[in-house]
Structures are given as structure tokens and as C-alpha cells.
C-alpha positions in Angstrom: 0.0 0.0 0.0 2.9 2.5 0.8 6.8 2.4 -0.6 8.9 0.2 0.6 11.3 3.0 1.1 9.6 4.3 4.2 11.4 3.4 7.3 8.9 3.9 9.8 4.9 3.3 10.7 4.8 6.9 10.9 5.3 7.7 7.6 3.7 4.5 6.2 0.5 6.0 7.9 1.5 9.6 6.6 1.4 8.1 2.8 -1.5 5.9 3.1 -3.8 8.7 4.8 -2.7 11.1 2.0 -4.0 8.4 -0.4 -7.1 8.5 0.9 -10.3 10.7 -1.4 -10.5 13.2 1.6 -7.2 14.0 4.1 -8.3 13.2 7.5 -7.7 15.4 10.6 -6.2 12.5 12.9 -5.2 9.2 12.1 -4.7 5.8 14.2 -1.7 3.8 13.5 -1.8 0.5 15.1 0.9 -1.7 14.6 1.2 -5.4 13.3 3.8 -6.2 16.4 1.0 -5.1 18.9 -2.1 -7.2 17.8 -3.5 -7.6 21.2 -4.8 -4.0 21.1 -8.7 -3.7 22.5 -11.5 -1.2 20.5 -11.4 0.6 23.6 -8.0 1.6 23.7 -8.4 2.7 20.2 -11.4 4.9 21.2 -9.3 6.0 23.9 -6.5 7.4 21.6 -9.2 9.5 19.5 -10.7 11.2 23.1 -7.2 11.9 23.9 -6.7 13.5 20.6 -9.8 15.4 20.5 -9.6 16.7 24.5 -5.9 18.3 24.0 -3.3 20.2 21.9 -1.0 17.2 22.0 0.4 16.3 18.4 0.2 12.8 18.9 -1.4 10.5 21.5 -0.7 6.9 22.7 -1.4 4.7 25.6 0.9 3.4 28.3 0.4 1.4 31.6 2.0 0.9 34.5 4.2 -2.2 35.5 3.6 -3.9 38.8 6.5 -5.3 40.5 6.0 -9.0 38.9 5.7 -7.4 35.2 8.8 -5.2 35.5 10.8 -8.3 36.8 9.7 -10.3 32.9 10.5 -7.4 31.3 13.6 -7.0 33.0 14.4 -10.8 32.5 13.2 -10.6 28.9 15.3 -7.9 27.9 18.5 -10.1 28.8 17.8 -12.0 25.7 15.6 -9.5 23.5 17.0 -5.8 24.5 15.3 -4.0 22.1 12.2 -5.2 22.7 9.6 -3.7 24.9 9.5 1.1 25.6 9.2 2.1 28.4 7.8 5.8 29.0 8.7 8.5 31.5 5.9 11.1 31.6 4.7 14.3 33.6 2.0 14.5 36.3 0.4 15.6 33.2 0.7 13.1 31.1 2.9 14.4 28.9 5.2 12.4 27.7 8.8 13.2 28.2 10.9 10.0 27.0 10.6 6.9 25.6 13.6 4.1 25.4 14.1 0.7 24.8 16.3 0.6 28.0 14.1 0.4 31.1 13.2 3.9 32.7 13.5 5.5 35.1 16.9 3.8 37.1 15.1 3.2 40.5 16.6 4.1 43.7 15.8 2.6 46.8 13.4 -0.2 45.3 13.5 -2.2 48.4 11.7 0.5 50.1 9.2 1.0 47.0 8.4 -2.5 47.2 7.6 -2.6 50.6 5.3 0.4 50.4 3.3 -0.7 47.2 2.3 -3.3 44.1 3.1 -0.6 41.7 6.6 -0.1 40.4 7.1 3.3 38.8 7.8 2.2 35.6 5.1 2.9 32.6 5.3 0.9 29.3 4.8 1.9 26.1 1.6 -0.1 24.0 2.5 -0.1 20.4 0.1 2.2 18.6 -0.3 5.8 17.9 -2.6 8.5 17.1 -1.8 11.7 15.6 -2.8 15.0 13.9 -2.5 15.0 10.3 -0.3 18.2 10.8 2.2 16.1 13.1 2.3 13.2 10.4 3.1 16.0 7.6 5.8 17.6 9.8 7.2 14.0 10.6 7.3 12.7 7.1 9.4 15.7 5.6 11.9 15.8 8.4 15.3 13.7 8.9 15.2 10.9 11.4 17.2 12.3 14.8 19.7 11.3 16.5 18.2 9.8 19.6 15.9 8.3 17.3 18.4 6.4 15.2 20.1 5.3 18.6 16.9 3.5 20.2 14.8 3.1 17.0 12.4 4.5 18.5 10.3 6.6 15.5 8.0 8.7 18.4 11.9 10.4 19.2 11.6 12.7 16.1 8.6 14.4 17.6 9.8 14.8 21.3 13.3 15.7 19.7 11.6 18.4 17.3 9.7 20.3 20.3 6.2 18.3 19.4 4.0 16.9 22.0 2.9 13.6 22.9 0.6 12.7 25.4 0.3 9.9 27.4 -3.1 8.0 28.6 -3.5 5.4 31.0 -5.1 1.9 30.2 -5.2 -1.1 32.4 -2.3 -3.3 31.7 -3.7 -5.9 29.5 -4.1 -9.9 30.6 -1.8 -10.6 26.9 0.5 -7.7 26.9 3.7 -8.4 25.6 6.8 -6.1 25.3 6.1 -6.1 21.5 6.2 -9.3 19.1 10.2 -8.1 17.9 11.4 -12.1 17.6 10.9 -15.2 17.2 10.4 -16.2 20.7 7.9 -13.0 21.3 5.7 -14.8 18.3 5.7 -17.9 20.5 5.4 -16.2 23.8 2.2 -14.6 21.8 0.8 -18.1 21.0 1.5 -19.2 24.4 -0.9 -16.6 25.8 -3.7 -16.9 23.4 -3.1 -20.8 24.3 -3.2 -20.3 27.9 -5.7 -17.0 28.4 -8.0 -17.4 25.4 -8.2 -15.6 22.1 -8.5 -11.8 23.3 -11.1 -10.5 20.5 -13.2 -14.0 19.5 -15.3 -13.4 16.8 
């Protein structure tokens, strides 16, 4: 549907929105290495769209202790899979990487004093304002973004805003399907909790 010379969902979702009969205002990009992704959260990107100023928009939820321990043991084999987000009382998001943020001091104590860990990962899709995808497509990618190959660091880098909203953390979320052991991971869970969406 879109060149194979675009190196990013981003601008894959910039080209096939301009090839549309009418331009729209915001698009959703959701991504093939995220497919246990609920309507609502979709939805949930559009209200966050439509009830800000941010340039893009895209959902994040908080690890409990046991998740952030798999993620930190699935990282020792698969570093680059799985974001994690920090972000603003706001919701604002301030960075995304593919190494584990924030470094946490004094985690004894924070697991003592609650289930939640303060870490907030990134699910894999995006909305944005047609503007921002424009603006996106027609600049250079940047250097933190080359680094983590992480696309959503060209906006942040460039001055535009993302924000952040808060879903539950799904019963199937997975730090993205990046390998060949996150596919079988995948059909483990389907195996073991069900088929998310049945027909």
C-alpha cells in the first residue's frame, strides 16, 4: 500500500492517509507487532486527541512489581524489545527508550510500600494530527531516534508533544512481538488465556 522505502509506521500511515479521497484530521496507527490491542483503547487514543493540543497521542500502563521483573528478564535475551515511557504529572510524555526507565533508587523500600513499580510501558500504537504526520514525514530521522529506534523520538526531539493516557495493563501484553520467541510467547498466551477478541 505505501513504498517500501519508508522506514517507519509513521510515515507508512503519513502516505496511506494522503491516499485517501478526503485527508483526514487525525489518524490511528496500530501496529502489526501489537495485535493484542482492545477497541477501547483505540477509542481511547481519539478522546485523547480530540480533549488536548497534543500532536500525537498513545497509551501506556504501568508495571507492577512482577511485570517489570519479565521485562527485565526478557530484555537479557531480547534488549530492544519492549518502551518504556517516562511522563509528567500531566501526562505528557517526556521519553521513551528501549532501555528500562526511570533507574530506580531505593526499590527495596518501594516495594515494601506498594504493588506498583514506577515504571510505565509503552503499548505499540499511535494516534496523531494530520499536521504532526506531515511535519514527521518531511523531516530527517534524529539522533536519539536512530540510537533506540524508537520513531516517536523525532517528535519529542523536534519540540512536538505527545501525550500519554492510562489503560489497564492488559491480561496478553507483551513487550512487543520483535522475535521469534515474542511470536511464540504470543501463541503461548492466546493458548493459555483465550483468544483476546473471538469473533
Amino acid at each position: 500500500m505505501t513504498p517500501a522505502s519508508l522506514d517507519s509506521g509513521s510515515a507508512r500511515a503519513c502516505a496511506a492517509a494522503h491516499q485517501q479521497a478526503r485527508t483526514p484530521g487525525l489518524v490511528i496507527n496500530l501496529q502489526g507487532d501489537a495485535p493484542f490491542i482492545s477497541p477501547a483503547i483505540v477509542a481511547g487514543l481519539i478522546r485523547t486527541l480530540r480533549g488536548g493540543q497534543a500532536d500525537v497521542a498513545t497509551p501506556v500502563y504501568r508495571l507492577d512489581w512482577a511485570r517489570l521483573d519479565r521485562l527485565r528478564h526478557h530484555k537479557l535475551t531480547a534488549p530492544f524489545s519492549g518502551t518504556t515511557c517516562a511522563r509528567g504529572p500531566d501526562g505528557r510524555a517526556l521519553w521513551f527508550s528501549k532501555t528500562i526507565i526511570p533507574a530506580i533508587r531505593n526499590e527495596e523500600a518501594l516495594r515494601a510500600a506498594g504493588d506498583l513499580s514506577p515504571v510505565w510501558q509503552h503499548l505499540g500504537l499511535y494516534g496523531y494530527r494530520m499536521a504532526a504526520l506531515d511535519w514527521f514525514a518531511a523531516c530527517a530521522p534524529t539522533p536519539y531516534e536512530v540510537l533506540e529506534g524508537l520513531e516517536q523520538l523525532r517528535f519529542l526531539e523536534g519540540g512536538r508533544t505527545i501525550d500519554t493516557f492510562e489503560v489497564t495493563a492488559p491480561d496478553h501484553a507483551l513487550s512487543g512481538i520483535d522475535t521469534p520467541a515474542d511470536v511464540q510467547w504470543a501463541e503461548e498466551a492466546i493458548a493459555r488465556l483465550g483468544d483476546p477478541f473471538p469473533a
